[in-house]
Structure formats: structure tokens, C-alpha cells
FINUTI-20792 format. One record per residue: x negated, z negated, y of N, C-alpha, C in turn. Coordinates in steps of 0.02 Angstrom, whole numbers, padded with zeros to 5 digits, always signed. Layout:
% FINUTI-20792
XZYXZYXZY...
END
This chain:
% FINUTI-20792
+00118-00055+01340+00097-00003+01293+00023-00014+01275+00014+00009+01216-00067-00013+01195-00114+00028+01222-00175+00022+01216-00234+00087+01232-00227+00150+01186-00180+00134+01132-00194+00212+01112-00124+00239+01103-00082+00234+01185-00010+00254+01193+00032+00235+01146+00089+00292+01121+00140+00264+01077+00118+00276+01020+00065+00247+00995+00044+00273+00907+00058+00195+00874+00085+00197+00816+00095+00135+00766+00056+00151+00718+00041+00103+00697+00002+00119+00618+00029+00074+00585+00050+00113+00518+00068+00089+00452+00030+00067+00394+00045+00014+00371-00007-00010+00319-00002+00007+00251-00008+00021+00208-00003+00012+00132-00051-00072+00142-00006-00097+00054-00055-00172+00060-00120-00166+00020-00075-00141-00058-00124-00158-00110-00172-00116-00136-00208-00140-00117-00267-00074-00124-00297-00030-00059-00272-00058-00020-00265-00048+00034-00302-00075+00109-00255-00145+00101-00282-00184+00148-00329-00252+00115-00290-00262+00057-00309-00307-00004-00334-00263-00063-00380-00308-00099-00407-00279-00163-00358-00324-00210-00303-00285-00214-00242-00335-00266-00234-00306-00320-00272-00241-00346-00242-00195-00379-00274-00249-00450-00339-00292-00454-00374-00342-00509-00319-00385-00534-00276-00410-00496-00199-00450-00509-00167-00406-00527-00136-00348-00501-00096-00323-00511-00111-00311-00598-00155-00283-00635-00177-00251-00669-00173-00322-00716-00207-00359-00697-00194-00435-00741-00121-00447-00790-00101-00454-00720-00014-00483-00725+00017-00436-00774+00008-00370-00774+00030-00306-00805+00030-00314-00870-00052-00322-00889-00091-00349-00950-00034-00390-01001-00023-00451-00931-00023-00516-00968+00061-00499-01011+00117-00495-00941+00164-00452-00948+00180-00419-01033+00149-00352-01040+00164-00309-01076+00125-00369-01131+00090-00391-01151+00064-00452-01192+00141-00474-01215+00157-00490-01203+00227-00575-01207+00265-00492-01238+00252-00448-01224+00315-00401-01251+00296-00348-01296+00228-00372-01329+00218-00342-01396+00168-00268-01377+00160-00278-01322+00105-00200-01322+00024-00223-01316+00010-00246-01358-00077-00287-01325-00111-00235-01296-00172-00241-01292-00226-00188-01254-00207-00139-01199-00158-00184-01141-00159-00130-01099-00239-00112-01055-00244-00056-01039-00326-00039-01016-00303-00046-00943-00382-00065-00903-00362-00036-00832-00374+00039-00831-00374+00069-00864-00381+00154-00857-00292+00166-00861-00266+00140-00914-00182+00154-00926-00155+00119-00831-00170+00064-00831-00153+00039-00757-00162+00085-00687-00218+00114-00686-00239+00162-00633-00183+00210-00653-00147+00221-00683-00118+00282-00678-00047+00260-00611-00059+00208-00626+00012+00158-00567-00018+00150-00495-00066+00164-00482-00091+00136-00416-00041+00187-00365-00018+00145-00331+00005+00198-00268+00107+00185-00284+00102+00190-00350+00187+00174-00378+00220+00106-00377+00254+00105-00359+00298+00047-00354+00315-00012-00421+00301-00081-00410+00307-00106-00457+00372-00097-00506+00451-00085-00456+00512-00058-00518+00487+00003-00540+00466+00062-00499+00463+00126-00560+00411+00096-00605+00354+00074-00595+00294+00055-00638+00344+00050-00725+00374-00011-00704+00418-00050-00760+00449-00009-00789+00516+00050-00731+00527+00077-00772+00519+00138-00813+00439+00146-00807+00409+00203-00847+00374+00160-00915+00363+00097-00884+00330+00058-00950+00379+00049-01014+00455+00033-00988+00514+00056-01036+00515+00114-01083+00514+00148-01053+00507+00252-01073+00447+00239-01136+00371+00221-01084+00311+00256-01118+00311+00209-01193+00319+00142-01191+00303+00069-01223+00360+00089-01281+00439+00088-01265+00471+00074-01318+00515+00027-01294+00498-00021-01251+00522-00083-01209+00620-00077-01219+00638-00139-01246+00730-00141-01245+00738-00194-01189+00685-00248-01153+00700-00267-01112+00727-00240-01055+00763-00276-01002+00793-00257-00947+00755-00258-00906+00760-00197-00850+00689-00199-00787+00673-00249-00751+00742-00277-00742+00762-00350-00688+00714-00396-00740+00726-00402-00783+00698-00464-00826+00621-00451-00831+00599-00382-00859+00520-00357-00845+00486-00400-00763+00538-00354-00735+00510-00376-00650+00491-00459-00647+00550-00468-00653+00533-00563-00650+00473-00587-00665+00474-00561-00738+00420-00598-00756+00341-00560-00741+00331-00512-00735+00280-00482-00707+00263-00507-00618+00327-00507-00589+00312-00535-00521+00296-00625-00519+00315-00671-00574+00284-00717-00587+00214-00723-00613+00179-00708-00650+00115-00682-00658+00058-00661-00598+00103-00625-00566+00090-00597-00503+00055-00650-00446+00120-00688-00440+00131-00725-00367+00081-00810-00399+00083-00807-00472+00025-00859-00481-00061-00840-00483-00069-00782-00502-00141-00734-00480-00165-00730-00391-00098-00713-00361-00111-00696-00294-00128-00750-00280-00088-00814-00269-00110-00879-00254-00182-00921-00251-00192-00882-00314-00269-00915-00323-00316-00885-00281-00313-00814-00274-00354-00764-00242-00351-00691-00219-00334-00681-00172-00356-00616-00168-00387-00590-00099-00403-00533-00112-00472-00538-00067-00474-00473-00008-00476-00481+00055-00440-00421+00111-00521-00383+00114-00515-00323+00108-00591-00279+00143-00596-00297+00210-00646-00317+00211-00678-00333+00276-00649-00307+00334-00670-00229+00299-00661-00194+00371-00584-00164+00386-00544-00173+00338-00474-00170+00345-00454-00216+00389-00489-00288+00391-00463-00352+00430-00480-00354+00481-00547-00311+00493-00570-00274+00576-00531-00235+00611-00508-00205+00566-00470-00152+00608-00388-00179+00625-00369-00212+00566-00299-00236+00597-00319-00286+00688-00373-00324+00652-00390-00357+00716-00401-00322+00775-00433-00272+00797-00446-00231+00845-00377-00194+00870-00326-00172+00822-00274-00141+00850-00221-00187+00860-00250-00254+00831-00189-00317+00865-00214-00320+00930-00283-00334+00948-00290-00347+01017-00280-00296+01058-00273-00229+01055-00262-00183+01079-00163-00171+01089-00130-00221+01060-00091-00214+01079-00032-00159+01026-00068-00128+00971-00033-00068+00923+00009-00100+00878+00067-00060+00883+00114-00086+00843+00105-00083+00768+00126-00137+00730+00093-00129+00648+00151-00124+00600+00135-00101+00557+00178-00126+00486+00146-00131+00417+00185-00164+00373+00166-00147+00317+00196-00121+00264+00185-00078+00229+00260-00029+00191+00213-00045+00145+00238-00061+00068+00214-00081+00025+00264-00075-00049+00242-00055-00114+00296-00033-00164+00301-00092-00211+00278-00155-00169+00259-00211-00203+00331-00257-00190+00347-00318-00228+00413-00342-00211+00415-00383-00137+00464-00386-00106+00454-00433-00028+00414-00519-00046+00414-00552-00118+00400-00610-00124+00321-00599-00135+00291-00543-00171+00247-00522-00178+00209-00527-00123+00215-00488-00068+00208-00453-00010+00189-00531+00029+00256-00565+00028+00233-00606+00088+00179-00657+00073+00189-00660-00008+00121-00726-00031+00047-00689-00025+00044-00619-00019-00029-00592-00025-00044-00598+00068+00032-00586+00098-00007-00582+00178-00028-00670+00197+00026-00709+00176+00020-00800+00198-00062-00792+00185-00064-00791+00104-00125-00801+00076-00201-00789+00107-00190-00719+00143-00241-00679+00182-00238-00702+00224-00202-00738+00278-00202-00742+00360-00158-00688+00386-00158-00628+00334-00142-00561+00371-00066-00570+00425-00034-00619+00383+00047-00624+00418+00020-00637+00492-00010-00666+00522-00025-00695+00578-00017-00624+00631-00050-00550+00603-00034-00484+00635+00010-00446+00591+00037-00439+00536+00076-00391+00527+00138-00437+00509+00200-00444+00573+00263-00447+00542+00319-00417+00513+00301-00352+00534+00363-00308+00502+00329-00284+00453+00365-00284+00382+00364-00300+00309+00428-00247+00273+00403-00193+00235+00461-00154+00217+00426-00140+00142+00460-00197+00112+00469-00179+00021+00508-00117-00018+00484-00080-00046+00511-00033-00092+00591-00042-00124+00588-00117-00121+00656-00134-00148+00688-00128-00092+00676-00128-00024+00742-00126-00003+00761-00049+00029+00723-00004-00008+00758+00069-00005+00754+00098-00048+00797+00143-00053+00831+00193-00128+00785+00212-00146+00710+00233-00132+00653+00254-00163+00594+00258-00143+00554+00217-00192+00487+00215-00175+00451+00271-00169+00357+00257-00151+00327+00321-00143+00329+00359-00200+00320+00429-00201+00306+00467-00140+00349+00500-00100+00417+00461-00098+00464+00485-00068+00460+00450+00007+00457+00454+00061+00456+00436+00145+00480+00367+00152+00538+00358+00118+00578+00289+00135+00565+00219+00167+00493+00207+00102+00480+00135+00152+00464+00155+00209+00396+00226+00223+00392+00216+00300+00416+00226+00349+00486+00274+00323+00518+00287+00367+00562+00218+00412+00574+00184+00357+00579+00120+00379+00565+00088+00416+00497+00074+00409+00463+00038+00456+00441+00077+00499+00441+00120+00514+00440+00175+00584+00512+00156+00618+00581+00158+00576+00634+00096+00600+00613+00058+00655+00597+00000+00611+00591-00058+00614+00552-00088+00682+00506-00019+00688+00430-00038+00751+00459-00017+00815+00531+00046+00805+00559+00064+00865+00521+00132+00866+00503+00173+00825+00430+00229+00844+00436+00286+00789+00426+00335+00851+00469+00419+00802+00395+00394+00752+00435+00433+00711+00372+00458+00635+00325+00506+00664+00338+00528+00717+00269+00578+00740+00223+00530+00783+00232+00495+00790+00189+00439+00822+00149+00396+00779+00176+00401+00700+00161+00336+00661+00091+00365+00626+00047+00333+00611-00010+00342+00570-00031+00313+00500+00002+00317+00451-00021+00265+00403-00096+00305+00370-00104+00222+00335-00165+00177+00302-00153+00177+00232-00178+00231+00188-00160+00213+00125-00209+00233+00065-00200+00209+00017-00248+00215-00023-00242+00279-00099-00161+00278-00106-00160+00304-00152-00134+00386-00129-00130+00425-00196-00089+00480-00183-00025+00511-00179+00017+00445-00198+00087+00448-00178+00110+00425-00129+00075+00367-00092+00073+00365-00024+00055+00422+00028-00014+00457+00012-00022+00501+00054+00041+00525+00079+00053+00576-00015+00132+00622-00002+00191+00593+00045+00205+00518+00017+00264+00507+00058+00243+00498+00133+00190+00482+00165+00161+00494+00258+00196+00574+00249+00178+00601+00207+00176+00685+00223+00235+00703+00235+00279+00659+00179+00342+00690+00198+00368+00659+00248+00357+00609+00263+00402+00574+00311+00356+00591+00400+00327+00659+00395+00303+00679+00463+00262+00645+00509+00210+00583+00454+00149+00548+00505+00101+00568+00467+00042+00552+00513-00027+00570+00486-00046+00517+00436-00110+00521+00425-00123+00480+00367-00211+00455+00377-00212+00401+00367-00291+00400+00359-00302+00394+00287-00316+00422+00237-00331+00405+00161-00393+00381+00154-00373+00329+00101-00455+00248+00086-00445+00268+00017-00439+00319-00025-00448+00310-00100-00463+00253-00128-00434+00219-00154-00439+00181-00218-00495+00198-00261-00450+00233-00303-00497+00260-00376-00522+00326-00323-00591+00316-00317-00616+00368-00283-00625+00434-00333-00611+00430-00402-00620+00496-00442-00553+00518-00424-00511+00483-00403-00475+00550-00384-00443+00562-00304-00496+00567-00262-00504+00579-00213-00485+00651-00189-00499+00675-00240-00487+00774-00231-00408+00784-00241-00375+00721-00277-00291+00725-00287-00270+00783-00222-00217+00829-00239-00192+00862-00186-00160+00851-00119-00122+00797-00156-00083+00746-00110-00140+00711-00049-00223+00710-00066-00265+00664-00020-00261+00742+00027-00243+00794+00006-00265+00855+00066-00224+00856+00132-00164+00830+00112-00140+00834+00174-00157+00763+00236-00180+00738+00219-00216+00675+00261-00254+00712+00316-00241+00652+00372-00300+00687+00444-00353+00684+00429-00364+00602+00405-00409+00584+00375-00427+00560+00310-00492+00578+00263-00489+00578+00209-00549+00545+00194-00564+00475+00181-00624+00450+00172-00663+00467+00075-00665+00504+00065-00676+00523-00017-00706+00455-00039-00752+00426-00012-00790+00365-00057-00734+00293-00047-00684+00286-00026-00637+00241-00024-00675+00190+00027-00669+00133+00016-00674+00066+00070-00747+00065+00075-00787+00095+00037-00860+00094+00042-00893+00132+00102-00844+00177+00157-00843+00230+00184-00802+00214+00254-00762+00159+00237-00732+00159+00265-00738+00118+00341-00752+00113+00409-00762+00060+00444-00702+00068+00504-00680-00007+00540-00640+00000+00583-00646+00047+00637-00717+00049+00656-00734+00078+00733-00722+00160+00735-00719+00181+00656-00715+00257+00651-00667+00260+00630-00622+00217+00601-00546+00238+00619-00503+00211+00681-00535+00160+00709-00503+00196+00796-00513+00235+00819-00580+00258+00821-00598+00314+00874-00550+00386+00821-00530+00396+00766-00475+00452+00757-00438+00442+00779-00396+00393+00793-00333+00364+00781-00339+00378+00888-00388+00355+00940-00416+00387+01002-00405+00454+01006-00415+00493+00954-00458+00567+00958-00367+00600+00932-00344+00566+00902-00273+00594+00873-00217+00571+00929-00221+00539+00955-00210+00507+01028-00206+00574+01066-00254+00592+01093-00269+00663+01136-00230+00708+01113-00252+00736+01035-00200+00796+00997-00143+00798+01009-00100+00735+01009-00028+00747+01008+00003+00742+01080
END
């Protein structure tokens, strides 16, 4: 058992553990480009942070006009994708501290992510990150992404570990919600720190308002210690 008993912590990736959301937002760009919508903004993009790359698509259908098929969108957006990631992408420091500290400590990990599993595993290879997080639970492989519980309930599955034990790591506000619903705490890293006040960041234990700028490993163990005691 680790030093901080039966607690798991759950990861969100993008935006998260990685600053992927610059690809993500690229690929999107490039994407909706080839299909006749030019000028997508990263302001229109931020409205996706936290959502799953299929709903993403299939709201881009709805909002755009789009007669393509989602499967065919996906493809090619997750190609775009997986050639961006390749080149670069880049883990917060102190996100890679902290996975490190609760690997040596022995804490069970995951990563729940609304990103595709091919996605997923080229951003962790890429990072080193695979080396500590093996259990891997894509949006695709449950009936619904955030902010519905599913992936983490999943990977609360997957780790062997009630959801009252689990702690996720997340950045957005549909993540928050789905920790919320699915009965674990939450440490929230805002992203887009303007919307830090989102409702969804209220139910978090923890709520860093200035995002990764705020954020350091040593003060989210010692909650993750201190939430240890509480339960």
C-alpha cells in the first residue's frame, strides 16, 4: 500500500498533464480548413476544452453545416493530431513532479482522457509519461464522455479502487463535473483560467484559480496527505 493509503489519483491528459490543447487547436484549424470553414479562432476552440474529441466533431457538424461523417471528421482530425503530437508536445513541469513523487510513493495512477486511445498513447510514448501511467481509459471506449463519470469510473475499474478513494487531476469544467458525479474529489488546474469561477470548478477540493502557474507537486501531495486523514 502506498504512503497515502488507498487513494488513486486520476489524470486528465490534455491540458492537464500536457500542454496539448496548441495541437489540439491546430489540427482542429487545419481539419475544419480541408472542409470549407476557414478562420477557426482559438477563442471558438476554448469552448471544447474539457469535451471529447467525438462530441467536439459532433457539435462541429450541428454548429458548421458539416455533411461529412463523424468517423471520417475523426480520422482525419486524429491524423493531424498524431503528426503535431509527434513533433512536440510539452508536460508542465510540475505535473511530471508530481506523477513522479506518487510513482515512487507507490499511488495507483490513471489516465482518463476524452482524447482517442491512438492519441493518448502517442502523447504519453512521446512524454516518457507511459513509463508511470499504464492504465489508459479513452472516451471511446465508454457510452459517454465528460461530464458524464464514465471514463473515470472506469479507470477507478481498472486500478481495483472504490471512487471514494479516487482523486482526479483535471483541468477543465466538464471534467470537474464528471469527478463530481462519479463520487471522487478533484484537484482543479484551470486551463483557461478566465473561467476558473465555472460552477462546475466549485465542487472541487481543490481549486487552483491561476491554473499550472499555481500549481506545484509538493502542495498537491500534502492535500491529497491532508485528504488522506479526512476520509
Amino acid at each position: 500500500m502506498s504512503t497515502l493509503g488507498t487513494l488513486s489519483v486520476i489524470f486528465d491528459l490534455d491540458g492537464t498533464l500536457v500542454d496539448s490543447e496548441p495541437n489540439y487547436y491546430e489540427a482542429g484549424r487545419r481539419t475544419l480548413d480541408e472542409y470549407g470553414v476557414p478562420d477557426f479562432s482559438w477563442a471558438e476552440h476554448e469552448r471544447y476544452v474539457g469535451i471529447s474529441t467525438r462530441e467536439t466533431i459532433t457539435d462541429w457538424r450541428r454548429r458548421y453545416g458539416l455533411s461529412a461523417p463523424v468517423d471520417e471528421l475523426l480520422a482525419v482530425k486524429n491524423g493531424h493530431y498524431l503528426r503535431l503530437a509527434g513533433a512536440s508536445t510539452r508536460v508542465f513541469p510540475e505535473m511530471r513532479a508530481f506523477v513522479e513523487l506518487l510513482a515512487a510513493e507507490g499511488v495507483p495512477m490513471a489516465v482518463a482522457s476524452g482524447s482517442s486511445p491512438q492519441a493518448i498513447g502517442a502523447t504519453l510514448a512521446g512524454t516518457d509519461l507511459d513509463a508511470y501511467l499504464r492504465t489508459v481509459v479513452s472516451a471511446d471506449e465508454v457510452a459517454h464522455g465528460k461530464p458524464a463519470p464514465d471514463v473515470f469510473l472506469e479507470a477507478a475499474r481498472r486500478l481495483g479502487a472504490d471512487p471514494a478513494d479516487c482523486v482526479v487531476v483535471e483541468d477543465a469544467a466538464p471534467g470537474a463535473a464528471a469527478a463530481h458525479a462519479a463520487g471522487m474529489r478533484c484537484i482543479a488546474v484551470p486551463y483557461v483560467t478566465a473561467q476558473a469561477d465555472a460552477p462546475e470548478f466549485a465542487t472541487a477540493g481543490l481549486l487552483l484559480p491561476g491554473g499550472q502557474a499555481e500549481f506545484t507537486a509538493r502542495a498537491a501531495h500534502a492535500w491529497l496527505a491532508d485528504a488522506r486523514r479526512r476520509s
